[in-house]
C-alpha positions as a printed NumPy array, in Angstrom:
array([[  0.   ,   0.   ,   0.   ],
       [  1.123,   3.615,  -0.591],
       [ -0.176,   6.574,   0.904],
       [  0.31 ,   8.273,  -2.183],
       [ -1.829,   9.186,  -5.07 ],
       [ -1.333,   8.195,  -8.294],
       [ -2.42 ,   7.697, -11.606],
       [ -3.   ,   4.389, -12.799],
       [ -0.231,   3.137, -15.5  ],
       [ -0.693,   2.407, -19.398],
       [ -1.195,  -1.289, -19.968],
       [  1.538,  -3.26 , -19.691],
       [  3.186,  -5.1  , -22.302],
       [  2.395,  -9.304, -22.079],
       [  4.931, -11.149, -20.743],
       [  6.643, -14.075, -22.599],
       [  4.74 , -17.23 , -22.411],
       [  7.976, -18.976, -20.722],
       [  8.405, -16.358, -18.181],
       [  8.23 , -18.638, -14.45 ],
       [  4.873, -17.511, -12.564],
       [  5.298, -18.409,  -8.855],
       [  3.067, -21.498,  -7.904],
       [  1.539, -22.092,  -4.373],
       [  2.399, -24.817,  -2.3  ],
       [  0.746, -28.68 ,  -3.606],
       [ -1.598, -30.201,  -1.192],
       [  0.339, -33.118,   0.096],
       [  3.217, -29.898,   1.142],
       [  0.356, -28.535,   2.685],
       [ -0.083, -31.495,   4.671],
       [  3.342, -31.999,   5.284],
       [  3.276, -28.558,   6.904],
       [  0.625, -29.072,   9.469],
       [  1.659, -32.699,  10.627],
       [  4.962, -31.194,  11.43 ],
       [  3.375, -28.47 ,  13.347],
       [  1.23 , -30.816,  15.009],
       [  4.636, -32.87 ,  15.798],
       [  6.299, -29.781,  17.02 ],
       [  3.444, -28.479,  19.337],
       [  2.701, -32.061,  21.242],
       [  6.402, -32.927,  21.531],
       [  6.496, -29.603,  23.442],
       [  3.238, -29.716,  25.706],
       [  5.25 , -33.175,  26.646],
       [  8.481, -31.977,  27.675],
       [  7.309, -28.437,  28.872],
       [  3.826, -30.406,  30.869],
       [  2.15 , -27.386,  29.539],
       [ -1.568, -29.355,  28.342],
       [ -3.071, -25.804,  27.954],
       [ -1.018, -25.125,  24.418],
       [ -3.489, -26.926,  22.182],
       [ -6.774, -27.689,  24.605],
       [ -9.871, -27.719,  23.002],
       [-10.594, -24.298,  25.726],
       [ -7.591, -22.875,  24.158],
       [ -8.49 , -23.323,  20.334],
       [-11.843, -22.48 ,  21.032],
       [-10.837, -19.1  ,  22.872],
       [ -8.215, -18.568,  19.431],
       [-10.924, -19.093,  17.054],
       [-13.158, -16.488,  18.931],
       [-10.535, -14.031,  18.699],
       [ -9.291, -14.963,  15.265],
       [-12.586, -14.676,  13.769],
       [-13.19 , -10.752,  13.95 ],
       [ -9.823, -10.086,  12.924],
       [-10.314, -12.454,  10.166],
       [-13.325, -11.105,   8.787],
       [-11.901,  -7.269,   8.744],
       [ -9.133,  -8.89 ,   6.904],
       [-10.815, -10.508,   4.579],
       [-13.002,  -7.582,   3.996],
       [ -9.458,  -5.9  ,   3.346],
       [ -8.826,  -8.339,   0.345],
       [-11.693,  -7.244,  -1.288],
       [-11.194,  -4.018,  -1.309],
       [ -7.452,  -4.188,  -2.548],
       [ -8.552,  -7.007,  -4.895],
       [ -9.992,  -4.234,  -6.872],
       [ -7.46 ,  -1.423,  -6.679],
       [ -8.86 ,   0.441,  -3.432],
       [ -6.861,   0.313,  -0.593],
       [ -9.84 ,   0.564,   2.611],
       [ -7.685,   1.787,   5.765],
       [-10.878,   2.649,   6.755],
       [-11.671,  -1.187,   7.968],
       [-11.696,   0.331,  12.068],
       [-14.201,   2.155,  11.169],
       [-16.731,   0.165,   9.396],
       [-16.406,  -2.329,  12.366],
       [-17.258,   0.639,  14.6  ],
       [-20.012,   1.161,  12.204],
       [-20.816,  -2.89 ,  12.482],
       [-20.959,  -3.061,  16.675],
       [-23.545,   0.104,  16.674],
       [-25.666,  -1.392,  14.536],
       [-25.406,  -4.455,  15.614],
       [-26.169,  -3.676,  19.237],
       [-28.558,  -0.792,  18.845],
       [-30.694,  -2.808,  16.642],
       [-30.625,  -6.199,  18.11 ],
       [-31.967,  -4.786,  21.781],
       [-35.007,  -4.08 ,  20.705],
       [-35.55 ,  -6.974,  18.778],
       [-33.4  ,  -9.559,  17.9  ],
       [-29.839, -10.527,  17.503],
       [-30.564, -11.981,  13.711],
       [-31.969,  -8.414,  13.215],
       [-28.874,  -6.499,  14.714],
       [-26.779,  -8.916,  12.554],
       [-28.366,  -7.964,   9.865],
       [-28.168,  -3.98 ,  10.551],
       [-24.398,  -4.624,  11.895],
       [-23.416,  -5.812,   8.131],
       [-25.612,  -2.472,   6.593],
       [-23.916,  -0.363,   9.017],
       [-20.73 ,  -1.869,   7.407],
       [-21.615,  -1.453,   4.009],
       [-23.066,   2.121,   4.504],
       [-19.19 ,   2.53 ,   5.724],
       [-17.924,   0.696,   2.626],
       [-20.127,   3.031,  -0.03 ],
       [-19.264,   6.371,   1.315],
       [-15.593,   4.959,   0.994],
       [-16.045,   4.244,  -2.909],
       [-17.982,   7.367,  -3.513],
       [-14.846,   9.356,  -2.422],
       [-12.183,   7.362,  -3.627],
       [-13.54 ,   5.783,  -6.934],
       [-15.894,   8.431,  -8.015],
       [-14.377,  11.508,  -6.574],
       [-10.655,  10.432,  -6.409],
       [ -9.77 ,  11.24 ,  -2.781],
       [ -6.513,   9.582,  -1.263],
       [ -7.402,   5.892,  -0.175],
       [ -5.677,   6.558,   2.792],
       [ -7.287,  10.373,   3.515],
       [-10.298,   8.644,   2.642],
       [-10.136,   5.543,   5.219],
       [ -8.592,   7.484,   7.677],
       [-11.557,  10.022,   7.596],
       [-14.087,   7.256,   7.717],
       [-12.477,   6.051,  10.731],
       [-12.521,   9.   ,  12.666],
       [-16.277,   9.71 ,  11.076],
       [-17.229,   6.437,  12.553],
       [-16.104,   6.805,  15.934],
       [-17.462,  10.03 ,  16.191],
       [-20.81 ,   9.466,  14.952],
       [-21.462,   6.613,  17.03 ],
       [-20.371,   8.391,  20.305],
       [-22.707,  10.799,  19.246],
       [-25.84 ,   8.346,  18.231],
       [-24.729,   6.493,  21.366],
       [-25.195,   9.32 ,  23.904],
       [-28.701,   9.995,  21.947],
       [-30.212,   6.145,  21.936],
       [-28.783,   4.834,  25.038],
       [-28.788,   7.494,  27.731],
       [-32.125,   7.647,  29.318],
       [-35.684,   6.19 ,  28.122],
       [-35.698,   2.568,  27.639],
       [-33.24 ,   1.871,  27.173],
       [-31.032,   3.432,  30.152],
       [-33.905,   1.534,  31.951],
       [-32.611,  -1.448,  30.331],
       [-29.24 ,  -1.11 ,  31.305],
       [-27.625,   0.899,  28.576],
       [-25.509,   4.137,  29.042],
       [-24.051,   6.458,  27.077],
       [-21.041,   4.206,  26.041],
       [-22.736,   0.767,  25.904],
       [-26.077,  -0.194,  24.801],
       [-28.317,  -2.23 ,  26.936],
       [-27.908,  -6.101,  26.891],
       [-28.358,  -8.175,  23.617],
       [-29.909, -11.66 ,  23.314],
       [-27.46 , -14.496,  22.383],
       [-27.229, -16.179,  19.15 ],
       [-27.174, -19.411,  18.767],
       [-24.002, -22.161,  19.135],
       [-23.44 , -24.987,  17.789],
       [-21.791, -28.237,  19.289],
       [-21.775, -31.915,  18.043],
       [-23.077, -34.248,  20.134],
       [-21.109, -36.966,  20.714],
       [-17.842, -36.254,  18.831],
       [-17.602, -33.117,  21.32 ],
       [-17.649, -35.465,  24.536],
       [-15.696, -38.355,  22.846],
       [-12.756, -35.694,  21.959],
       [-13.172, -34.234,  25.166],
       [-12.337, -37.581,  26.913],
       [ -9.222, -38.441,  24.837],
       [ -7.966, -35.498,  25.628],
       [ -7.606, -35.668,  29.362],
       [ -5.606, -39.015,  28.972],
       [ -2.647, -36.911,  27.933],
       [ -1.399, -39.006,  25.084],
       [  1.244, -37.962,  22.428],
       [ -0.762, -36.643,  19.78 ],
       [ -3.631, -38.539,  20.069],
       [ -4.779, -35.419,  23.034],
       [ -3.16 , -33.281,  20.798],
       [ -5.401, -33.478,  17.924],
       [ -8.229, -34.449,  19.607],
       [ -8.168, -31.094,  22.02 ],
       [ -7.751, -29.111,  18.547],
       [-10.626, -30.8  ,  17.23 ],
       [-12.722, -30.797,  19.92 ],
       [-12.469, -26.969,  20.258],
       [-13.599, -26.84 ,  16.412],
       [-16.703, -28.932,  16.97 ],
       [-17.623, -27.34 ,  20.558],
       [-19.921, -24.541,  21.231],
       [-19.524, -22.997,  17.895],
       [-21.141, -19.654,  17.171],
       [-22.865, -19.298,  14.228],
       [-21.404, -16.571,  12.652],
       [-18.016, -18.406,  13.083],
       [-19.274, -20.688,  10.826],
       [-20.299, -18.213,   8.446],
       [-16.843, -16.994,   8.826],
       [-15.622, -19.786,   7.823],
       [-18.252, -20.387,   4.885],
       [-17.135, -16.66 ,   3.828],
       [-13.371, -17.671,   3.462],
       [-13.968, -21.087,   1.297],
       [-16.489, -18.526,  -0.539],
       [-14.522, -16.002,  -1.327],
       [-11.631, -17.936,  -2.352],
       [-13.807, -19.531,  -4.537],
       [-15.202, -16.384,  -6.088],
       [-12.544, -14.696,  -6.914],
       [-10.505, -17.452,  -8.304],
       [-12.829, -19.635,  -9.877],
       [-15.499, -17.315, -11.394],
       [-15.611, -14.875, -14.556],
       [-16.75 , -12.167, -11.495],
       [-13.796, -12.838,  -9.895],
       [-11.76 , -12.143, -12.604],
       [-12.809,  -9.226, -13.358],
       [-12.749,  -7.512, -10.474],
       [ -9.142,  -8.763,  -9.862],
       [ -8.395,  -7.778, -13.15 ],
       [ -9.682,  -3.619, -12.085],
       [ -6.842,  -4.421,  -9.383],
       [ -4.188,  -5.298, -11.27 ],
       [ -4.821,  -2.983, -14.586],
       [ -8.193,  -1.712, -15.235],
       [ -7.281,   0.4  , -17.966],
       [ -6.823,  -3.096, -20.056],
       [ -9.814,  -4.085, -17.927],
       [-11.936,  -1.202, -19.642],
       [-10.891,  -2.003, -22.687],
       [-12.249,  -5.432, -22.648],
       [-15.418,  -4.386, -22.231],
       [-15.41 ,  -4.331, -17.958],
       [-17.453,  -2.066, -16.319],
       [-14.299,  -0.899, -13.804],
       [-16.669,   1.542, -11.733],
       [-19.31 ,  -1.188, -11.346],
       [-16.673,  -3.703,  -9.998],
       [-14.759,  -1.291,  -7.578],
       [-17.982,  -0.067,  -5.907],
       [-19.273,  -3.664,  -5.818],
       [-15.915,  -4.909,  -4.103],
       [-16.07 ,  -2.048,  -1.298],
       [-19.497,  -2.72 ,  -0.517],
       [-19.043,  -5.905,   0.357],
       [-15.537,  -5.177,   1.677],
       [-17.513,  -3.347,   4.503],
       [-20.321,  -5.263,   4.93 ],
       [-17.833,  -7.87 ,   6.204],
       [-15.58 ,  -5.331,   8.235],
       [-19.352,  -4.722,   9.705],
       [-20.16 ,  -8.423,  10.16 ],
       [-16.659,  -8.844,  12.147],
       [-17.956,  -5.979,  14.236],
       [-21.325,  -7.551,  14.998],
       [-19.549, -10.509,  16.139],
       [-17.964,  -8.14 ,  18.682],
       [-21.276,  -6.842,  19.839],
       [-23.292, -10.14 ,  19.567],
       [-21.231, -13.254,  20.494],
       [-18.127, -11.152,  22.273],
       [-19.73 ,  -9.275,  24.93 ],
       [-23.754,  -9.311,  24.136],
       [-23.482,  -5.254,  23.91 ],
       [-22.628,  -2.504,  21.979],
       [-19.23 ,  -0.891,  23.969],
       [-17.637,   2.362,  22.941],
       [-14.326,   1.441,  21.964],
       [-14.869,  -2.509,  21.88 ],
       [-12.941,  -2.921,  18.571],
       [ -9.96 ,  -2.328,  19.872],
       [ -7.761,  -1.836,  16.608],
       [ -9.023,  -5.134,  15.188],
       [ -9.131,  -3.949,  11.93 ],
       [ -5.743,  -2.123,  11.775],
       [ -4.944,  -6.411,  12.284],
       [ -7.13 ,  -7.225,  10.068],
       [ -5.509,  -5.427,   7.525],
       [ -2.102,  -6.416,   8.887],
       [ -3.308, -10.023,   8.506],
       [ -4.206,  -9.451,   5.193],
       [ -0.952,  -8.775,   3.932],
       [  0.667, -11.502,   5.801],
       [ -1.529, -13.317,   3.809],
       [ -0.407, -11.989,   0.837],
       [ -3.792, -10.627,  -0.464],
       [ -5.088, -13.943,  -0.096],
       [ -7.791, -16.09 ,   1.97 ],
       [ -5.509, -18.76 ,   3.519],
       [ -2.878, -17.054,   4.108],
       [ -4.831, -14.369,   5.461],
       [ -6.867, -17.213,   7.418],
       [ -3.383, -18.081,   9.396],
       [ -2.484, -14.709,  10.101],
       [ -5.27 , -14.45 ,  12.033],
       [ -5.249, -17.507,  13.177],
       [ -1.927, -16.778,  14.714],
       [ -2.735, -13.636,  16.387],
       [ -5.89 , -15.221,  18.056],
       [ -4.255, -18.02 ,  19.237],
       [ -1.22 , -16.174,  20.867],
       [ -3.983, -13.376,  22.382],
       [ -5.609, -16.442,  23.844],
       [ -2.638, -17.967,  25.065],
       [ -2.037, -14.713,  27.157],
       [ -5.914, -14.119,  27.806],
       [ -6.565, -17.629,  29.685],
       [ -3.415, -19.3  ,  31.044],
       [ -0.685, -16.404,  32.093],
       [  3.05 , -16.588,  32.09 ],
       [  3.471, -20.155,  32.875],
       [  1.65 , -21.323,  29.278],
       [  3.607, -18.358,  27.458],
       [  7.157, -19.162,  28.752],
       [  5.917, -23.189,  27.451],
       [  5.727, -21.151,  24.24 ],
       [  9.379, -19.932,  24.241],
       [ 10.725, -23.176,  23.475],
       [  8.294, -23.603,  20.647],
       [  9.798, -20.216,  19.641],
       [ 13.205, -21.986,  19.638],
       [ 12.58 , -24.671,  17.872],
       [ 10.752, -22.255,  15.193],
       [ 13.51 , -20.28 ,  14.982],
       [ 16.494, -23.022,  14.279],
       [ 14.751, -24.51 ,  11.41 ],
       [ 14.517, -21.208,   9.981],
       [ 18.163, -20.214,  10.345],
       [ 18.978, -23.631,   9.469],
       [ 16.521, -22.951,   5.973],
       [ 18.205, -19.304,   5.597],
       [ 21.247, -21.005,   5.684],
       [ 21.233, -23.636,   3.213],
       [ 19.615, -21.418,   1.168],
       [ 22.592, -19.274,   1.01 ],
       [ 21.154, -16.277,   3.102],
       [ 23.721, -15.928,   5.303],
       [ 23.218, -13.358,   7.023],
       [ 19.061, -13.651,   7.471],
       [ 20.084, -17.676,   9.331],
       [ 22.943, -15.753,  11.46 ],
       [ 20.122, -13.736,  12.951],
       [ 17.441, -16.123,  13.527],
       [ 19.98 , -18.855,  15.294],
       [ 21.402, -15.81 ,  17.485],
       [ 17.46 , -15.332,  18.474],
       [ 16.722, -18.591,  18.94 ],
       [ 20.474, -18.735,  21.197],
       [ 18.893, -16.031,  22.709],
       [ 15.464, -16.891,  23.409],
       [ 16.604, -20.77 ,  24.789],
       [ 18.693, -19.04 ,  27.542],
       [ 15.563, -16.941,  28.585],
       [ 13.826, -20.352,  28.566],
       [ 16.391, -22.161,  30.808],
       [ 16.993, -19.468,  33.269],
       [ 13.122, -18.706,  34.381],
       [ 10.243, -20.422,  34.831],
       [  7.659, -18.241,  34.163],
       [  7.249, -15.306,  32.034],
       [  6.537, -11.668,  33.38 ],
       [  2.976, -10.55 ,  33.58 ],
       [  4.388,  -6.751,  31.959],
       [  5.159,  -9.235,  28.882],
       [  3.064, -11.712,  28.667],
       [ -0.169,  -8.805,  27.634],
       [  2.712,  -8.315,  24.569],
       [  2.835, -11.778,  23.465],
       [  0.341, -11.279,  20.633],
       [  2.034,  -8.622,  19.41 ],
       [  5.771,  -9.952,  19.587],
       [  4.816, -13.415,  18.351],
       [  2.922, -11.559,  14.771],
       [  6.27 ,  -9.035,  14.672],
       [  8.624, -12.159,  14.355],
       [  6.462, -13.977,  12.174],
       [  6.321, -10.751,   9.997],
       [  9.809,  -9.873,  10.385],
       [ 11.362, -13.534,   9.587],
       [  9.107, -15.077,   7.44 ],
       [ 10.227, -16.133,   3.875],
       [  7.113, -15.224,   1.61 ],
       [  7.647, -12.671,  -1.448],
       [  4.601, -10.214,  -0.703],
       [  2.937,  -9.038,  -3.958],
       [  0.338,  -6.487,  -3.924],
       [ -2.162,  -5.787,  -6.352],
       [ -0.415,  -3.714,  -9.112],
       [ -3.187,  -0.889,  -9.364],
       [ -4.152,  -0.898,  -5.76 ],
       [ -3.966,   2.87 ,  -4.458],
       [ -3.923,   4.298,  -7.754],
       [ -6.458,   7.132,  -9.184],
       [ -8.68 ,   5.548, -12.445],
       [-10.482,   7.409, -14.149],
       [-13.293,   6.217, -16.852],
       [-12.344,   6.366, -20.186],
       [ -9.   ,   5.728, -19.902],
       [ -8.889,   2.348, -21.518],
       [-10.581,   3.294, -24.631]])
């Protein structure tokens, strides 16, 4: 992203049909991947005694976390799919948890769902009016949605929620008054039967049954439409002509106009539904979170969101484990303290002497120097204390997604039009 404005380049001249296009990783690598990680993080809970690191509580907490981040996120990639960088994701989630909870008080939570993901959208439109048809800054644009947002629901906030009904009801001027829950969804059965091999302990047997049994146990339902979002997205962007064509007004919609695509249409279409699900992760907040609206209840989420997003590399499963990642280590801190974090450090070490081992043989010298020095580092901190500080273990979200970000080997590749001014016409 740039916080620049400029104007969007001449089409680009086709590459050569033998030019190397970067391929994502096979299934079976995929796989491979997560049965080492699954290795890794039981051989750990054994040595360390530390049965909290992959509990079915613990995933279960992660995926509540990871799921509002997630969605801003993902509303991100839509938005940036299609050339418009949306900075203004904190503020359509604001937008989301207003609606969300002023609505669904007085009547129901499907109905403040509902209003959450307008609210969002409302956001998302007032974005595209001033940066596709108007040509404001993306980032003046988000920016001034955010602080829009914020200020407009303190306002509506103090005006709904103060006195009448609903101060009778329990609302004030920074929260609304209770909402009703929505419903979960656990399956019988396989919940207990996970539940029970779990507390035997066993090498990886507890291990994947405590992961599994915190994906199958009290599930809200909008985490599964999370989840249904992500596969649906993927799939829509990827695999359909609509897809295409609204990556395409990301990558060069001055070709894109020429063809025949409607690049207006497709930008405005993108950020609508980029903040109807910046709105939905914000609903989540108000609905399933904490049952109220709260002044101030996003808490940056969608500043991760969009952090997520490009750890993803502007796409869903990458973008899926960035979140993922942040959630988990936020729970980590959340529900078990120091003594499950400093468990954690010599997961860190391990993590970190493959990857100076990988820099290595891959000839990056100086990138595997660092990374074996941290993990030297970091397996001294292990040895000498058994517990980590309480000042640093609130931090542990923050410092785990740094090092991730800092040391991981990915080539990032935005879209090549995102941020840039297009105007209509220019393709013909």
């Amino acid at each position: 992203m740039t916080a620049t404005m400029t104007d969007t380049p001449p089409p680009a001249a086709p590459k050569a049909a033998t030019a190397a296009r970067r391929q994502g990783r096979s299934l079976g690598q995929i796989l491979m991947i997560v049965a080492g990680a699954l290795l890794l993080v039981a051989a750990v809970r054994m040595i360390t005694g530390s049965n909290q690191l992959d509990s079915a509580g613990q995933v279960s907490a992660a995926l509540g976390l990871a799921v509002p981040i997630g969605l801003a996120g993902l509303a991100g990639l839509w938005s940036e799919r299609s050339g418009v960088v949306n900075i203004g994701l904190e503020g359509m989630m604001i937008l989301g948890t207003f609606g969300a909870g002023w609505v669904g008080w007085q009547s129901s939570p499907w109905l403040g769902l509902l209003m959450g993901i307008g609210f969002g959208v409302l956001g998302g439109l007032v974005h595209a009016v001033a940066t596709v048809t108007f040509g404001v800054d993306h980032i003046v644009s988000g920016v001034a949605i955010n602080l829009l947002a914020l200020g407009a629901t303190q306002y509506l906030a103090k005006l709904f929620f103060a006195d009448g009904k609903a101060a009778d009801a329990g609302g004030n001027p920074k929260q609304s008054p209770p909402v009703d829950s929505l419903p979960s969804v656990t399956v019988p059965g396989l919940s207990d039967a996970l539940s029970s091999l779990e507390k035997h302990h066993w090498f990886l047997v507890s291990d994947l049954a405590g992961i599994l049994g915190g994906l199958v146990t009290n599930l809200s339902v909008i985490t599964i439409l999370a989840a249904v979002l992500f596969a649906g997205s993927w799939w829509v962007l990827w695999r359909t002509p609509f897809g295409l064509r609204l990556r395409s007004c990301g990558e060069n919609p001055t070709a894109a106009e020429s063809l025949g695509v409607n690049v207006y249409t497709y930008k405005y279409a993108a950020v609508a539904i980029s903040g109807g699900l910046a709105g939905l992760g914000g609903a989540f907040l108000a609905l399933v979170t904490s049952h109220t609206y709260l002044e101030g209840q996003t808490g940056g989420r969608g500043y991760i969101g969009l952090a997520a997003m490009i750890f993803g590399n502007w796409r869903p499963g990458g973008l899926a484990m960035g979140a993922g990642l942040f959630g988990y280590s936020d729970a980590l801190q959340l529900r078990n303290g120091g003594v499950t974090v400093h468990a954690l450090l010599l997961l860190l070490v391990v993590l970190l002497a493959v990857l100076a081992g990988w820099k290595l043989y891959r000839k990056a010298v100086w990138q595997g120097v660092v990374s074996a020095v941290m993990a030297g580092l970091v397996l001294v901190w292990y040895l000498l204390t058994d517990e980590v500080p309480s000042d640093f273990v609130g931090a542990t979200p923050y410092v785990v997604t740094l090092l991730v970000l800092s040391l991981s080997a990915q080539r990032l590749r935005m879209p090549k039009a995102d941020g840039m001014r297009y105007r209509k016409g220019q393709g013909k």
